[in-house]
C-alpha positions, 0 to 999 in steps of 0.5 A, spaced: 500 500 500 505 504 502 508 503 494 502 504 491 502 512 495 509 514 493 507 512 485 501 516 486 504 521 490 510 522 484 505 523 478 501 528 482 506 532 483 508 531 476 501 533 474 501 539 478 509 542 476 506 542 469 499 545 469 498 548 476 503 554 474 502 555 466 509 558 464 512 559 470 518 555 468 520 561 465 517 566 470 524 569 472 526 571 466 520 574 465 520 579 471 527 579 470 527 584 464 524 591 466 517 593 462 518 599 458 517 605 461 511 610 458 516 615 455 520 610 451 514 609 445 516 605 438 517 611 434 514 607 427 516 611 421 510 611 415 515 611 409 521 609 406 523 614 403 522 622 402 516 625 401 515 625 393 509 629 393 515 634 392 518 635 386 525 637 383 527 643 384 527 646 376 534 651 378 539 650 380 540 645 376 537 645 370 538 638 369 535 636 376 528 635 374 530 631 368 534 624 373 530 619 376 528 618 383 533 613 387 529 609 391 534 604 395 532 596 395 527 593 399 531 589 406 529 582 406 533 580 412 532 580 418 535 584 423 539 582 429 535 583 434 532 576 432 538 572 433 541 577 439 535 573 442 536 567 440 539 563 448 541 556 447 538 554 442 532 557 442 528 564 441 527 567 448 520 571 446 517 576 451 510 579 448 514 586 448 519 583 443 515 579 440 510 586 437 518 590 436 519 585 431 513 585 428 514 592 427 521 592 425 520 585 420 512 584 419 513 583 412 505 586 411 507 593 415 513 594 410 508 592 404 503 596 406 508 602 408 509 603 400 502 606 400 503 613 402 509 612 398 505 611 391 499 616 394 505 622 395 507 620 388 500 621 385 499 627 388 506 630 385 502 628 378 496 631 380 500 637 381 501 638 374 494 638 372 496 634 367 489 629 368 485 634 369 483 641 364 489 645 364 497 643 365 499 647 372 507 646 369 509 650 365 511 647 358 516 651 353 516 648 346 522 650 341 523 648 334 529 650 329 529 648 322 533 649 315 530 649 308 532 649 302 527 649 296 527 649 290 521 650 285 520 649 278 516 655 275 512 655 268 511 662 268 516 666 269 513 674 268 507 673 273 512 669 279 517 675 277 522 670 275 528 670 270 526 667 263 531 661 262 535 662 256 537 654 255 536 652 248 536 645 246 530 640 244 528 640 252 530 647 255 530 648 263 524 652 266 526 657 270 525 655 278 524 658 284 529 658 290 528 659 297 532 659 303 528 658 309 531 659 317 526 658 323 526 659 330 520 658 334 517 658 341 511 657 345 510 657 352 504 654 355 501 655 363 494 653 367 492 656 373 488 653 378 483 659 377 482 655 369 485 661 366 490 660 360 495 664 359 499 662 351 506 665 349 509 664 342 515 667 339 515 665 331 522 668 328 523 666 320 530 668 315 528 668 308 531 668 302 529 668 295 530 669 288 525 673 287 525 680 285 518 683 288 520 683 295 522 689 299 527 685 303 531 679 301 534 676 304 528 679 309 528 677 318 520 677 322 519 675 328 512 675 331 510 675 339 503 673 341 499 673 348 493 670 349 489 669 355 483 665 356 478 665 362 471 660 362 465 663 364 462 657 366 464 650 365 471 650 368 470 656 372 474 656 379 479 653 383 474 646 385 473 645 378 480 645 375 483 642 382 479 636 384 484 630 382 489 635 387 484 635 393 482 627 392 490 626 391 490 629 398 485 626 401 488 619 399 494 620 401 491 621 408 487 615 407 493 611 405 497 615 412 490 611 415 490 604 411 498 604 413 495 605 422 490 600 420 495 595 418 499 596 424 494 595 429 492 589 425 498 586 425 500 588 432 492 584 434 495 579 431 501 578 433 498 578 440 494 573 439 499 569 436 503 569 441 499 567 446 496 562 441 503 559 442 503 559 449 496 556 450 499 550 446 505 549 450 501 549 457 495 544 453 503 540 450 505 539 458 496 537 460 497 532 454 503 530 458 501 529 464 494 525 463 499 521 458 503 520 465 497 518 468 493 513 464 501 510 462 500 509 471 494 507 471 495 502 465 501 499 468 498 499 475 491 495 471 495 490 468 499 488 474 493 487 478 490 482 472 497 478 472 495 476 480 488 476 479 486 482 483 482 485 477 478 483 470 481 484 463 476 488 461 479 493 466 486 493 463 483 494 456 479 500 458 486 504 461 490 501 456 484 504 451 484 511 454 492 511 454 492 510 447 486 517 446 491 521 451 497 519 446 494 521 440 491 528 444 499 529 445 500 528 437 495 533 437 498 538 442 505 538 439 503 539 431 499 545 434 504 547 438 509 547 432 504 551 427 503 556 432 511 557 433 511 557 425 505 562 425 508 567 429 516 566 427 513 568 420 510 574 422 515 576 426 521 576 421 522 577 413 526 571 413 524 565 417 529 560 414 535 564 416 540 563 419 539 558 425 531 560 424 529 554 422 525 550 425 527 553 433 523 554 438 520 559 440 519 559 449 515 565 451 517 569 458 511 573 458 507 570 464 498 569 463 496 576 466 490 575 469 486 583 470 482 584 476 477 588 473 475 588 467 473 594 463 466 597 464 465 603 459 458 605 457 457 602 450 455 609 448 461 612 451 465 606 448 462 607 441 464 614 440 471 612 443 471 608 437 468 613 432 474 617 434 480 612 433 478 607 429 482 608 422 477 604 418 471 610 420 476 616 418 478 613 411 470 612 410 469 620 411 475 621 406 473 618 401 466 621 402 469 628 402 472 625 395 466 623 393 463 630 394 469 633 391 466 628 383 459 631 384 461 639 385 465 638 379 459 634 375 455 639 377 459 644 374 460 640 368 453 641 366 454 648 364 455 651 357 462 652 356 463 660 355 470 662 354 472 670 353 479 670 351 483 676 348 490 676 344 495 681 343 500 680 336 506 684 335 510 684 329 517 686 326 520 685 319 527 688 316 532 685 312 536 687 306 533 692 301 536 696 293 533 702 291 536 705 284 537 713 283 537 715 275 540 723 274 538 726 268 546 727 265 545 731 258 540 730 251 542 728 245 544 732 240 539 731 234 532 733 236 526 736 231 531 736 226 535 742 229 542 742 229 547 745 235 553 748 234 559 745 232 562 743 238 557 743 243 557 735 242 561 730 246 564 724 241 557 720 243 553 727 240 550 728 246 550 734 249 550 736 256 544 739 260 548 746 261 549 748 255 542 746 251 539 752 248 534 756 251 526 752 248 530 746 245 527 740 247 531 733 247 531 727 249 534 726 255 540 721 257 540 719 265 545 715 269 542 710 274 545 708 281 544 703 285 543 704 293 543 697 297 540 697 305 543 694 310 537 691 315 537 685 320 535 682 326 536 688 330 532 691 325 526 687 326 526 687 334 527 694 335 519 694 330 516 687 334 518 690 341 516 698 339 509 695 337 509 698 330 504 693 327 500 691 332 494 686 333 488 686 337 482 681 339 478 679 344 472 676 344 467 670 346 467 663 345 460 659 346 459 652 346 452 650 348 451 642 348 444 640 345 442 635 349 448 633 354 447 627 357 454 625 357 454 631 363 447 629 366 450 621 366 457 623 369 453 627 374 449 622 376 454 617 377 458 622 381 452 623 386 450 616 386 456 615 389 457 620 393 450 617 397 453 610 396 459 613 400 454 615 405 451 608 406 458 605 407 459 610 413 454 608 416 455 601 415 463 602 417 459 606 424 454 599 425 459 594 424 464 598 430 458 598 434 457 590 432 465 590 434 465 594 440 459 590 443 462 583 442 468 585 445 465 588 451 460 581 452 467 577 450 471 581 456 465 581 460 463 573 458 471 570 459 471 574 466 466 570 468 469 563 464 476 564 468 472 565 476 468 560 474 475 556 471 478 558 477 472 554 482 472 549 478 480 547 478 480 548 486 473 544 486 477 539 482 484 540 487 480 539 493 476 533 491 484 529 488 486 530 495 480 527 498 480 522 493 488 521 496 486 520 503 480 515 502 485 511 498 491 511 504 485 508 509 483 503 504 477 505 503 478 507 495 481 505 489 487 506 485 483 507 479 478 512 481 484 517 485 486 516 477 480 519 474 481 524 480 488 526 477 485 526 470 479 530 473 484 536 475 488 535 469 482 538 465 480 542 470 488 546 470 487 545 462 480 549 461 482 553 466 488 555 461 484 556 455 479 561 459 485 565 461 488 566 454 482 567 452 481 572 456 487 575 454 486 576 447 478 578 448 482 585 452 487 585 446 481 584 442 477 590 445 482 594 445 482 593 437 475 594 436 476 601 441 482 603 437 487 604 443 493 598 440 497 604 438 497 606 444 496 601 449 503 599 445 506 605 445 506 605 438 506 612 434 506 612 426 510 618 425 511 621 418 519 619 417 523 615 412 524 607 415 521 602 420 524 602 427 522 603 432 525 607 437 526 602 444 529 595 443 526 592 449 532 588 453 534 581 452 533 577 458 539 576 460 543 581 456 546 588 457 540 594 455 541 595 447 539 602 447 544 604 454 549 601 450 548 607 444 547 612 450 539 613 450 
C-alpha cells in the first residue's frame, strides 16, 4: 500500500509542476527584464523614403528635374535583434519583443508602408494638372529648322522670275529658290483659377530669288499673348483642382490604411503569441494525463497478472492511454504551427540563419486583470468613432466623393470662354533702291542742229549748255543704293509695337442635349450617397465590434472565476480522493480519474485565461487604443524602427549601450 502512495504521490506532483503554474518555468526571466517605461514609445516611421509629393527643384540645376528618383532596395533580412535573442538554442520571446519585431520585420507593415509612398507620388502628378483641364507646369516648346527649296516655275513674268535662256530640244524652266531659317517658341501655363495664359515667339530668315520683295534676304519675328478665362464650365479653383484635393485626401487615407495595418498586425501578433503559449501549457496537460493513464495502465495490468482485477479493466486504461497519446500528437503539431505562425510574422526571413525550425519559449507570464473594463457602450462607441482608422478613411473618401459631384455639377454648364490676344510684329532685312540723274540730251532733236562743238564724241550734249526752248531727249545715269537691315532691325519694330494686333472676344459652346454631363453627374452623386451608406455601415459594424468585445471581456471574466472554482473544486476533491485511498477505503483507479479530473480542470482553466487575454487585446482593437496601449506612434519619417529595443533577458540594455 505504502508503494502504491509514493507512485501516486510522484505523478501528482508531476501533474501539478506542469499545469498548476502555466509558464512559470520561465517566470524569472520574465520579471527579470524591466517593462518599458511610458516615455520610451516605438517611434514607427510611415515611409521609406522622402516625401515625393515634392518635386525637383527646376534651378539650380537645370538638369535636376530631368534624373530619376533613387529609391534604395527593399531589406529582406532580418535584423539582429532576432538572433541577439536567440539563448541556447532557442528564441527567448517576451510579448514586448515579440510586437518590436513585428514592427521592425512584419513583412505586411513594410508592404503596406509603400502606400503613402505611391499616394505622395500621385499627388506630385496631380500637381501638374496634367489629368485634369489645364497643365499647372509650365511647358516651353522650341523648334529650329533649315530649308532649302527649290521650285520649278512655268511662268516666269507673273512669279517675277528670270526667263531661262537654255536652248536645246528640252530647255530648263526657270525655278524658284528659297532659303528658309526658323526659330520658334511657345510657352504654355494653367492656373488653378482655369485661366490660360499662351506665349509664342515665331522668328523666320528668308531668302529668295525673287525680285518683288522689299527685303531679301528679309528677318520677322512675331510675339503673341493670349489669355483665356471660362465663364462657366471650368470656372474656379474646385473645378480645375479636384484630382489635387482627392490626391490629398488619399494620401491621408493611405497615412490611415498604413495605422490600420499596424494595429492589425500588432492584434495579431498578440494573439499569436499567446496562441503559442496556450499550446505549450495544453503540450505539458497532454503530458501529464499521458503520465497518468501510462500509471494507471501499468498499475491495471499488474493487478490482472495476480488476479486482483478483470481484463476488461486493463483494456479500458490501456484504451484511454492510447486517446491521451494521440491528444499529445495533437498538442505538439499545434504547438509547432503556432511557433511557425508567429516566427513568420515576426521576421522577413524565417529560414535564416539558425531560424529554422527553433523554438520559440515565451517569458511573458498569463496576466490575469482584476477588473475588467466597464465603459458605457455609448461612451465606448464614440471612443471608437474617434480612433478607429477604418471610420476616418470612410469620411475621406466621402469628402472625395463630394469633391466628383461639385465638379459634375459644374460640368453641366455651357462652356463660355472670353479670351483676348495681343500680336506684335517686326520685319527688316536687306533692301536696293536705284537713283537715275538726268546727265545731258542728245544732240539731234526736231531736226535742229547745235553748234559745232557743243557735242561730246557720243553727240550728246550736256544739260548746261542746251539752248534756251530746245527740247531733247534726255540721257540719265542710274545708281544703285543697297540697305543694310537685320535682326536688330526687326526687334527694335516687334518690341516698339509698330504693327500691332488686337482681339478679344467670346467663345460659346452650348451642348444640345448633354447627357454625357447629366450621366457623369449622376454617377458622381450616386456615389457620393453610396459613400454615405458605407459610413454608416463602417459606424454599425464598430458598434457590432465594440459590443462583442465588451460581452467577450465581460463573458471570459466570468469563464476564468468560474475556471478558477472549478480547478480548486477539482484540487480539493484529488486530495480527498488521496486520503480515502491511504485508509483503504478507495481505489487506485478512481484517485486516477481524480488526477485526470484536475488535469482538465488546470487545462480549461488555461484556455479561459488566454482567452481572456486576447478578448482585452481584442477590445482594445475594436476601441482603437493598440497604438497606444503599445506605445506605438506612426510618425511621418523615412524607415521602420522603432525607437526602444526592449532588453534581452539576460543581456546588457541595447539602447544604454548607444547612450539613450
Amino acid at each position: 500500500m505504502s508503494g502504491r502512495i509514493t507512485d501516486f504521490a510522484a505523478v501528482m506532483l508531476t501533474v501539478a509542476s506542469l499545469v498548476g503554474s502555466p509558464i512559470y518555468a520561465q517566470q524569472a526571466q520574465a520579471q527579470a527584464q524591466p517593462a518599458p517605461s511610458a516615455d520610451q514609445a516605438r517611434n514607427l516611421e510611415l515611409m521609406s523614403g522622402p516625401d515625393y509629393s515634392k518635386g525637383r527643384s527646376w534651378w539650380p540645376p537645370f538638369v535636376s528635374p530631368y534624373k530619376p528618383v533613387k529609391i534604395p532596395e527593399p531589406m529582406l533580412t532580418n535584423v539582429p535583434r532576432v538572433d541577439q535573442l536567440i539563448q541556447n538554442g532557442k528564441l527567448m520571446l517576451s510579448l514586448e519583443d515579440a510586437i518590436s519585431l513585428a514592427l521592425q520585420n512584419n513583412l505586411d507593415i513594410a508592404i503596406q508602408r509603400f502606400t503613402p509612398s505611391l499616394d505622395q507620388a500621385a499627388l506630385l502628378r496631380a500637381e501638374t494638372g496634367i489629368n485634369g483641364r489645364l497643365l499647372f507646369d509650365p511647358t516651353l516648346t522650341g523648334q529650329l529648322t533649315l530649308q532649302h527649296l527649290s521650285t520649278p516655275v512655268n511662268n516666269p513674268f507673273l512669279a517675277g522670275v528670270a526667263a531661262s535662256t537654255t536652248a536645246g530640244p528640252n530647255p530648263v524652266a526657270p525655278n524658284l529658290i528659297a532659303h528658309n531659317a526658323t526659330a520658334n517658341f511657345s510657352y504654355t501655363q494653367g492656373f488653378r483659377t482655369g485661366t490660360q495664359l499662351q506665349v509664342s515667339f515665331n522668328n523666320t530668315r528668308s531668302s529668295l530669288n525673287l525680285g518683288v520683295n522689299l527685303f531679301n534676304p528679309f528677318v520677322q519675328s512675331s510675339l503673341t499673348v493670349q489669355l483665356t478665362q471660362p465663364l462657366l464650365n471650368g470656372f474656379g479653383t474646385l473645378a480645375n483642382t479636384r484630382y489635387i484635393l482627392e490626391a490629398k485626401n488619399t494620401v491621408k487615407v493611405g497615412e490611415l490604411q498604413f495605422a490600420q495595418q499596424v494595429i492589425t498586425t500588432v492584434t495579431q501578433v498578440a494573439n499569436d503569441y499567446w496562441e503559442l503559449v496556450y499550446a505549450r501549457e495544453n503540450v505539458k496537460v497532454q503530458e501529464a494525463a499521458v503520465g497518468v493513464s501510462q500509471k494507471l495502465y501499468e498499475d491495471n495490468k499488474k493487478q490482472l497478472e495476480i488476479g486482483t482485477m478483470a481484463p476488461l479493466d486493463v483494456l479500458t486504461a490501456e484504451s484511454q492511454l492510447a486517446t491521451d497519446q494521440q491528444n499529445l500528437i495533437v498538442a505538439h503539431s499545434n504547438q509547432l504551427q503556432d511557433e511557425t505562425t508567429l516566427l513568420v510574422a515576426l521576421t522577413r526571413d524565417p529560414l535564416a540563419g539558425a531560424l529554422a525550425g527553433i523554438e520559440i519559449v515565451p517569458t511573458t507570464t498569463i496576466p490575469t486583470p482584476d477588473v475588467v473594463e466597464n465603459i458605457p457602450l455609448l461612451d465606448a462607441v464614440k471612443e471608437a468613432w474617434q480612433k478607429r482608422p477604418e471610420l476616418q478613411q470612410a469620411e475621406l473618401n466621402l469628402k472625395n466623393a463630394g469633391i466628383e459631384e461639385k465638379y459634375t455639377k459644374n460640368e453641366l454648364l455651357p462652356a463660355v470662354n472670353l479670351f483676348g490676344l495681343f500680336t506684335a510684329a517686326g520685319v527688316a532685312g536687306i533692301s536696293r533702291t536705284t537713283t537715275s540723274t538726268p546727265t545731258g540730251a542728245y544732240a539731234e532733236t526736231n531736226n535742229l542742229v547745235f553748234p559745232v562743238g557743243s557735242a561730246d564724241a557720243n553727240g550728246i550734249v550736256p544739260i548746261g549748255v542746251l539752248p534756251f526752248g530746245f527740247s531733247a531727249t534726255p540721257v540719265e545715269t542710274s545708281v544703285r543704293t543697297v540697305h543694310l537691315g537685320g535682326l536688330i532691325d526687326d526687334y527694335s519694330r516687334l518690341f516698339s509695337a509698330n504693327y500691332p494686333t488686337y482681339e478679344a472676344g467670346i467663345n460659346l459652346t452650348l451642348p444640345i442635349r448633354n447627357r454625357a454631363a447629366q450621366a457623369d453627374n449622376a454617377q458622381a452623386t450616386l456615389a457620393e450617397r453610396q459613400q454615405q451608406v458605407q459610413q454608416r455601415q463602417t459606424q454599425n459594424t464598430i458598434v457590432l465590434g465594440v459590443r462583442n468585445t465588451l460581452i467577450a471581456l465581460q463573458q471570459d471574466r466570468a469563464q476564468v472565476a468560474a475556471a478558477q472554482k472549478a480547478q480548486n473544486l477539482a484540487a480539493q476533491t484529488l486530495d480527498d480522493e488521496q486520503k480515502k485511498y491511504q485508509l483503504g477505503s478507495s481505489t487506485s483507479y478512481n484517485v486516477v480519474l481524480r488526477s485526470r479530473d484536475l488535469t482538465s480542470a488546470e487545462g480549461t482553466l488555461l484556455r479561459a485565461r488566454i482567452n481572456l487575454v486576447e478578448a482585452e487585446v481584442n477590445f482594445n482593437q475594436a476601441m482603437g487604443r493598440t497604438l497606444d496601449v503599445n506605445r506605438i506612434t506612426v510618425a511621418d519619417a523615412k524607415t521602420g524602427r522603432p525607437a526602444r529595443t526592449p532588453n534581452i533577458p539576460g543581456a546588457p540594455d541595447a539602447d544604454a549601450a548607444r547612450g539613450r
